[in-house]
C-alpha positions in Angstrom: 81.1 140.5 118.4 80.7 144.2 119.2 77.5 144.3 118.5 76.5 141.3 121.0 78.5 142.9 123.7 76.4 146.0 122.8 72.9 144.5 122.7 73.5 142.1 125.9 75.0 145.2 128.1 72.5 147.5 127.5 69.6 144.9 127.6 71.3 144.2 131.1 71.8 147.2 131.7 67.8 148.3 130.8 66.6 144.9 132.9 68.4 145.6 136.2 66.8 149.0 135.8 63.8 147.7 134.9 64.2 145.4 138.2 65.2 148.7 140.7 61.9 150.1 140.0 59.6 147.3 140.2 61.0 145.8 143.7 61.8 149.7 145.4 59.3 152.6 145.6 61.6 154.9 144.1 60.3 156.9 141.0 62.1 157.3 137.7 63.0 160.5 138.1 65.4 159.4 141.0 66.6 156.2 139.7 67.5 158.6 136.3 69.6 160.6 138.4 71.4 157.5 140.3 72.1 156.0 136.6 73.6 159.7 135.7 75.5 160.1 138.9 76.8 156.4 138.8 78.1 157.3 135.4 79.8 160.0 136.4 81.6 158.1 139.7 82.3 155.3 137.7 84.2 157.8 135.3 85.9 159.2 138.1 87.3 156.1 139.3 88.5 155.4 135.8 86.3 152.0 135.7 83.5 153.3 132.9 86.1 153.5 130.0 87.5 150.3 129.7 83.8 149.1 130.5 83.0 151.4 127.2 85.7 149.7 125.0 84.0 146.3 126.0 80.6 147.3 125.4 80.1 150.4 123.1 77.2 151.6 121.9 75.2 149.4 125.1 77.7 151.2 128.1 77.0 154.7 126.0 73.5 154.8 124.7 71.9 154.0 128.7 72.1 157.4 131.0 74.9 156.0 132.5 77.1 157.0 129.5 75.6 160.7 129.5 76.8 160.7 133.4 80.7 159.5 132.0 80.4 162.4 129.3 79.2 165.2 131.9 82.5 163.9 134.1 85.0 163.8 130.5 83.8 167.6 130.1 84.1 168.4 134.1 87.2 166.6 134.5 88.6 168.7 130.7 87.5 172.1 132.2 89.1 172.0 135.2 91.9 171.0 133.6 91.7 174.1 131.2 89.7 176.9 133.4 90.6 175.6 137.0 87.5 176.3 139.2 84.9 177.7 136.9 85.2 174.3 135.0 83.0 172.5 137.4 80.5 174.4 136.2 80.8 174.8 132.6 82.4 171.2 131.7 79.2 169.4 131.9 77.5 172.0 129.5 80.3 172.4 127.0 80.2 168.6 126.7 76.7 167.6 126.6 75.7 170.5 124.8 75.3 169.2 121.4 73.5 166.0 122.4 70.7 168.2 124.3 70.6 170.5 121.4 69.9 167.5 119.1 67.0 166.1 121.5 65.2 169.3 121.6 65.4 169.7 117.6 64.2 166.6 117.3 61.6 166.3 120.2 59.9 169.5 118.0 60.2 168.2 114.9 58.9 165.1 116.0 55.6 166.7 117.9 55.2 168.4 114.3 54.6 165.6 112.4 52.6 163.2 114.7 50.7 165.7 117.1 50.9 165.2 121.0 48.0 164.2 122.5 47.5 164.9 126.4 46.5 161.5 128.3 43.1 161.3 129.9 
C-alpha cells in the first residue's frame, strides 16, 4: 500500500502542478520556489510530516519535500547555533543531496553529450 500512496500523491502532486502552470502565466522558475516555500511552511506548521508518513517517497521526492528538509536543518540549527542557524541549517541539510545532483549532472553530460537547442 505504500507504494500506491506514493505513486497517487506524487502523480497528484505533479498534475496540480502541472495544472498551475497551464491556467496562470507564472513561469517555472516561480511556481518551483512556491512548491519549495510551501514545503517549508507546511513543515513549520508541523502539517508536512504526518503528510510524509502517509505518503513517502511521493510527499519527499516532489520540491515540496526539499522545502520540509531546508526547514528540519533551519529549525536543527537554531536549535544548536541560535541566530547564525538561519543561515547555515538549510545548507548543512541539503548539502549532500546538491552534491549528489551536481556529480551526477557531470557524469551524466559525459556520457551522452549536451547538445544546445536550436
Amino acid at each position: 500500500m505504500d507504494y500506491i500512496n506514493a505513486f497517487w500523491v506524487g502523480g497528484l502532486i505533479c498534475a496540480l502542478v502541472q495544472i498551475l502552470l497551464d491556467k496562470t502565466k507564472m513561469l517555472p522558475g516561480r511556481v518551483m520556489v512556491l512548491l519549495v516555500c510551501t514545503g517549508a511552511v507546511l513543515g513549520a506548521v508541523g502539517i508536512y510530516e504526518p503528510f510524509l508518513k502517509f505518503a513517502g517517497g511521493g510527499a519527499s521526492v516532489p520540491l515540496l519535500g526539499f522545502g520540509n528538509v531546508l526547514w528540519k536543518g533551519v529549525e536543527k540549527a537554531v536549535t544548536e547555533k541560535g541566530f547564525l542557524g538561519i543561515f547555515m541549517g538549510g545548507f548543512t541539510a541539503s548539502a549532500v543531496g546538491i552534491s549528489a545532483a551536481l556529480v551526477f549532472g557531470y557524469l551524466a553530460s559525459l556520457i551522452f553529450k549536451p547538445k544546445m537547442k536550436d
